[in-house]
C-alpha positions in Angstrom: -8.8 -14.2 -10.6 -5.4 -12.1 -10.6 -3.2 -12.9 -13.3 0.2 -13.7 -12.6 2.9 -13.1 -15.5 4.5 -16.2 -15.7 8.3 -16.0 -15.1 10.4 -15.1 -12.2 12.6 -12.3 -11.8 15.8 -11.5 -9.4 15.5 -8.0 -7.8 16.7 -6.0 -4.6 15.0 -6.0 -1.8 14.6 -3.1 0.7 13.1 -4.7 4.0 10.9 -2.0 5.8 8.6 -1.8 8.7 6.3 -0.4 6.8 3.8 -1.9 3.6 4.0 -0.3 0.0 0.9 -1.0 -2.3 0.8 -0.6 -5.7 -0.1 2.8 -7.1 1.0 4.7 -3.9 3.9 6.6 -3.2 5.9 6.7 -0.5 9.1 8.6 0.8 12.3 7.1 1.8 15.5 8.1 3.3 18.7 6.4 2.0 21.9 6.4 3.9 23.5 2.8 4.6 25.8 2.3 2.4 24.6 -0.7 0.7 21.5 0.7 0.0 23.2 3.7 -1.1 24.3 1.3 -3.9 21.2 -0.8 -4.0 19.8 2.7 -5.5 22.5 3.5 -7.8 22.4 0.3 -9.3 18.5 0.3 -10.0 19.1 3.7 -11.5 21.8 2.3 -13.9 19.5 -0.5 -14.8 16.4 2.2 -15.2 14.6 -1.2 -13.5 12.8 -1.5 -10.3 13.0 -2.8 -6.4 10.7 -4.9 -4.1 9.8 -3.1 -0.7 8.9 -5.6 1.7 7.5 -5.7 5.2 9.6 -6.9 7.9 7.4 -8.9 10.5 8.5 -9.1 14.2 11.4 -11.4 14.8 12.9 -9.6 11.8 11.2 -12.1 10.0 10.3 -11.3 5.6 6.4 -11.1 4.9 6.2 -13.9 1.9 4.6 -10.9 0.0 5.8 -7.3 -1.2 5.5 -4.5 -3.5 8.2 -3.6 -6.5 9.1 0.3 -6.3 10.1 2.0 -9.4 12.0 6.1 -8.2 10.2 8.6 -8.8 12.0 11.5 -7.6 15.7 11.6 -6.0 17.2 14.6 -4.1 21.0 13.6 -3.6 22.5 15.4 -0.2 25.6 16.4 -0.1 27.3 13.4 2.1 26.0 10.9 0.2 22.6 10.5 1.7 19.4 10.5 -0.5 15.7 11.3 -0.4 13.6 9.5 -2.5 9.6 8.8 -3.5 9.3 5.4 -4.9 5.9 4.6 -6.6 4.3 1.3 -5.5 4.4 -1.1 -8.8 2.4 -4.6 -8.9 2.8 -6.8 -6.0 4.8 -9.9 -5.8 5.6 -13.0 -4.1 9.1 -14.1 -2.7 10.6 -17.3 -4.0 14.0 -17.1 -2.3 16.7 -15.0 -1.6 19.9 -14.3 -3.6 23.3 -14.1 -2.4 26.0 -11.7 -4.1 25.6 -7.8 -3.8 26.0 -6.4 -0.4 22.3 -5.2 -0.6 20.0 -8.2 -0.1 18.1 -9.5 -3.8 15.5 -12.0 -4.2 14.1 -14.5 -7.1 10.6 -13.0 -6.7 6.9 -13.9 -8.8 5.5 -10.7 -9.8 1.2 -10.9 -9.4 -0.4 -8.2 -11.8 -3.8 -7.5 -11.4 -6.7 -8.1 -13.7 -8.5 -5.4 -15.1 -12.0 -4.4 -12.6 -15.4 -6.3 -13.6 -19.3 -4.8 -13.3 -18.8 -6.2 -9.6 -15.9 -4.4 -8.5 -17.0 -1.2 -9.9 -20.4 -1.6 -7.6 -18.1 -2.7 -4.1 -16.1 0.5 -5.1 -19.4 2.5 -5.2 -20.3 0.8 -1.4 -16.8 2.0 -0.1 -17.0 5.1 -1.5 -20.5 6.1 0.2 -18.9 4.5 3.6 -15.9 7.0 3.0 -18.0 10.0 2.6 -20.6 9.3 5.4 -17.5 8.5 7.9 -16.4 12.2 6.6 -19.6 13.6 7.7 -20.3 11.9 11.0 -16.4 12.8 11.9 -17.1 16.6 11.1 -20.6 16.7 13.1 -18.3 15.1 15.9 -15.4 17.0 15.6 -17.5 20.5 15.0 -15.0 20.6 12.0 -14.7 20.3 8.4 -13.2 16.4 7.7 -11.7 15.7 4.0 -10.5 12.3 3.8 -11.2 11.7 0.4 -10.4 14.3 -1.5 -8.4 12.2 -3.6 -9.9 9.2 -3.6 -9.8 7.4 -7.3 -12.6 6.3 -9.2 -10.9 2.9 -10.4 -11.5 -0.4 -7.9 -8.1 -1.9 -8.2 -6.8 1.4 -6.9 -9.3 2.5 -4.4 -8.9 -0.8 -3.1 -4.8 0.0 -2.5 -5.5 3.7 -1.5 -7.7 2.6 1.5 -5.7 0.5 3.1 -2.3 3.1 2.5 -4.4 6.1 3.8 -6.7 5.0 6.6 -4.8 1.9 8.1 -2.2 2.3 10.7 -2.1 -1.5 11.7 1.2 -2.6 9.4 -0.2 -6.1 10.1 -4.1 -5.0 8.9 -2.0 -3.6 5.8 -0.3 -6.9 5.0 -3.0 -8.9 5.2 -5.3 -6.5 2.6 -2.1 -6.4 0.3 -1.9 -10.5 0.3 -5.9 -10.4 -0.3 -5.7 -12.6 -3.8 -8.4 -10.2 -5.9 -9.2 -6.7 -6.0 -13.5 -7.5 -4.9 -11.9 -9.6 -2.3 -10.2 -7.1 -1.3 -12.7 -4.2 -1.5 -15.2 -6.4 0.4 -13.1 -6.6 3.4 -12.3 -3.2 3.4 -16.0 -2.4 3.2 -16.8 -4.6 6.2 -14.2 -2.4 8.1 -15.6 0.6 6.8 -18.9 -0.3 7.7 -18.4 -0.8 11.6 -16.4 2.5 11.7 -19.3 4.2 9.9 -21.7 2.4 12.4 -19.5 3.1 15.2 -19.4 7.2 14.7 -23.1 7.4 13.6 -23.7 6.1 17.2 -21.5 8.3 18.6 -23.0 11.4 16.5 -26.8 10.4 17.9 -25.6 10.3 21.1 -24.4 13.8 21.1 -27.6 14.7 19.4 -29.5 13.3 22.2 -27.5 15.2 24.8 -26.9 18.1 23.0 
């Protein structure tokens, strides 16, 4: 199982509509105020923030990812552009009243390190990745790289799949909550599996007709 480091912490929060995953970066563009400050302050602190999906309703998912700021281009009014690297995950405890920004008492969830297993699911979704490529570019008539820079290691293909090939922000939150990186790796697999099924029909129909 994932190992959980046993004590709590209070961090901001930045709601989003979109999920973060640990190990992947993503862009953001800073310009209310309070979060103006909400960076500022993690920079003073040289500490981190948790990026959490907001659901419909405006309702928090019970389950983020802490950003650490990777690179910071200040504009000229105030505004910022930033690329915030996805951390470990975490859960929310509550929320904390008293900066303008929101904070929460969060449970940070780090994973443990891949076993013989994981390293063979990884070797499954990496053969699904590459035969997906190929069926696309027979069906496409053109040269299809999705995995150029996929990583070797389980715990992170098993983030980078989900980041790079699922635009569902619901799909994403549910494979970020998945407890354990095999767990997690197996379900993508099963998804990969009916897309790869799904284009190799297409590509012998075309044969067929072609």
């Amino acid at each position: 199982m994932n190992k959980s480091i046993n004590r709590s912490l209070v961090v901001p929060i930045f709601p989003l509509p979109v999920v973060l995953f640990p190990f992947i970066d993503l862009p953001l563009h800073i310009f209310e105020n309070r979060y103006r400050e909400m960076i500022h302050d993690v920079l003073k602190s040289g500490g981190t923030f948790g990026v959490i999906r907001i659901e419909e309703g405006a309702t928090i998912s019970g389950m983020g990812c802490l950003a650490r700021i990777v690179d910071l281009t200040k504009l000229p009014d105030g505004r910022m552009n930033i690329i915030v690297r996805g951390c470990d995950r975490f859960s929310l405890l509550s929320l904390v009243d008293g900066r303008p920004y929101r904070q929460a008492r969060v449970h940070r969830i780090a994973d443990c390190e891949p076993n013989i297993d994981c390293f063979e699911v990884a070797r499954d979704v990496h053969t699904a990745l590459d035969d997906i490529a190929r069926l696309s570019s027979k069906l496409q008539g053109v040269p299809i790289d999705v995995v150029s820079d996929c990583p070797e290691d389980p715990t992170e293909l098993s983030y980078w799949v989900p980041a790079r090939l699922y635009g569902s922000p619901a799909e994403q939150q549910r494979l970020l909550e998945v407890e354990t990186t095999i767990e997690r790796l197996q379900d993508e697999f099963r998804l990969l599996n009916e897309t790869r099924k799904h284009l190799a029909a297409r590509a012998a129909l075309k044969d067929a007709f072609s």
